[in-house]
N, C-alpha and C positions, 0 to 999 in steps of 0.2 A: 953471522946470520942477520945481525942489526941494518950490517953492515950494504947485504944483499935485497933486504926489502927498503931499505931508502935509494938506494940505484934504480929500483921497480919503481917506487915512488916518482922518482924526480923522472923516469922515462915518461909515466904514462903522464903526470902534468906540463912536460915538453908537450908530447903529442896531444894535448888539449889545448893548450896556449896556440898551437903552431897552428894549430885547424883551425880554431876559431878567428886567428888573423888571413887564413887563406880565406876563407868564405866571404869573412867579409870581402877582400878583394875580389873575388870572383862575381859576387853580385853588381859592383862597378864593373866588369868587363862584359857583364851580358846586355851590349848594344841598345839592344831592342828596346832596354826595360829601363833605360837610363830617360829621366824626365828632365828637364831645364826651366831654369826662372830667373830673368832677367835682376839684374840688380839696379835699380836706379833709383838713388833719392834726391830731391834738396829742402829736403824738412828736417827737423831735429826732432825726431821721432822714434817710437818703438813701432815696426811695420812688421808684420807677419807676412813673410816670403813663401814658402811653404805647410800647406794647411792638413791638418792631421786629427782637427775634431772629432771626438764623440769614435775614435778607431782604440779599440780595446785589445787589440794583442796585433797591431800595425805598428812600424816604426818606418823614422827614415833614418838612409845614410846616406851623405855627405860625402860623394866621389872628389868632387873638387871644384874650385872657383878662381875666378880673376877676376881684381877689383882696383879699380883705379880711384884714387882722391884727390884731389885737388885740394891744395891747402890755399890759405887765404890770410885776414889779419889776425885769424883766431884758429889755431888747431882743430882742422877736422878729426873726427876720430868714428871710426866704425867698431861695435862690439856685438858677433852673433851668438844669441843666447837661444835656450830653448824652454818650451814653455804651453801653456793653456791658453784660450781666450783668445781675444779679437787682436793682441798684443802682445802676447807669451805673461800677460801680467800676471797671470794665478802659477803658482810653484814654478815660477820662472830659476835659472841658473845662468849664468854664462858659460857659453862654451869655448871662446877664445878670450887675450884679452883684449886690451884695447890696441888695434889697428890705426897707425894714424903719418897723416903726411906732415906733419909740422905747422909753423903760421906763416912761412914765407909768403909771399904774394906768389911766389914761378916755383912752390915748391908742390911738386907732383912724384907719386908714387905708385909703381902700378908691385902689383901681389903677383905673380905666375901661374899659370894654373898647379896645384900642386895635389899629389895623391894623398887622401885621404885624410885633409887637416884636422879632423874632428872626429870622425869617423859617426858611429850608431849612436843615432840620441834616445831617450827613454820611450819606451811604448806609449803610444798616444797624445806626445808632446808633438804641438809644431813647431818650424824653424822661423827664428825672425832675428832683426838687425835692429839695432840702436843706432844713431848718429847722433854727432851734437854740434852742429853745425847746419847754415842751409848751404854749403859750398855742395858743389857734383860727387855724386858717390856712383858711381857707376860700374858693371861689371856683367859675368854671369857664374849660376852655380849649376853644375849638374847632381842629381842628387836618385837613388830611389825609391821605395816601399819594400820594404819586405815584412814576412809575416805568415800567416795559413796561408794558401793556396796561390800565394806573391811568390815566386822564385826569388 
């Protein structure tokens, strides 16, 4: 009998787990609704890339990006984190870690665009990138909104 409600168990937490990684994918695949934002830095800065203020049961996800760095005498390094403010500076986190081409002078790296690096970040945080370099940080990310009446 133990043995038959832990097989129930671990079914229906498959069938939760499994849903909630399709949906998420599924909201990257509805075209229409996919938004984009350029990546370009050459400041050594914290930049708010996508903006999510004052949205109380809105989130974004993070379909995917390519990002090119240019290394130089000093390690470029890109880290996107998520967060509040003009900067993600209030209850900031990272969300990857540190992305980086190296300090070669001809040392470049590009990222692929790839599915879902990061995936849903916290309701009413926005996305933004650190650098620590003024070398080219260059790219794009496409990303959405979901939430009440957001598909």
């Amino acid at each position: 009998m133990r043995m038959k409600r832990f097989s129930i168990l671990l079914a229906f937490l498959f069938l939760f787990l499994s849903h909630s990684a399709f949906a998420q994918q599924d909201v990257c695949n509805q075209t229409n609704n996919l938004l984009n934002v350029a990546i370009n830095s050459t400041t050594a800065a914290t930049t708010r890339l996508v903006d999510n203020t004052g949205a109380t049961q809105r989130y974004i996800v993070v379909c995917n990006y390519t990002v090119v760095l240019v290394g130089n005498t000093v390690a470029n390094t890109l880290i996107f984190k998520q967060g509040t403010g003009a900067s993600c500076g209030t209850g900031s986190s990272n969300i990857t870690g540190p992305i980086s081409a190296g300090s070669a002078a001809t040392s470049n790296i590009v990222l692929p665009a790839s599915a879902l690096p990061f995936g849903k970040l916290q309701v009413g945080n926005s996305l933004c990138m650190t650098t620590t370099t003024t070398d080219l940080i260059g790219g794009n990310l496409t990303y959405v909104f979901v939430g009440p009446g957001i598909p």
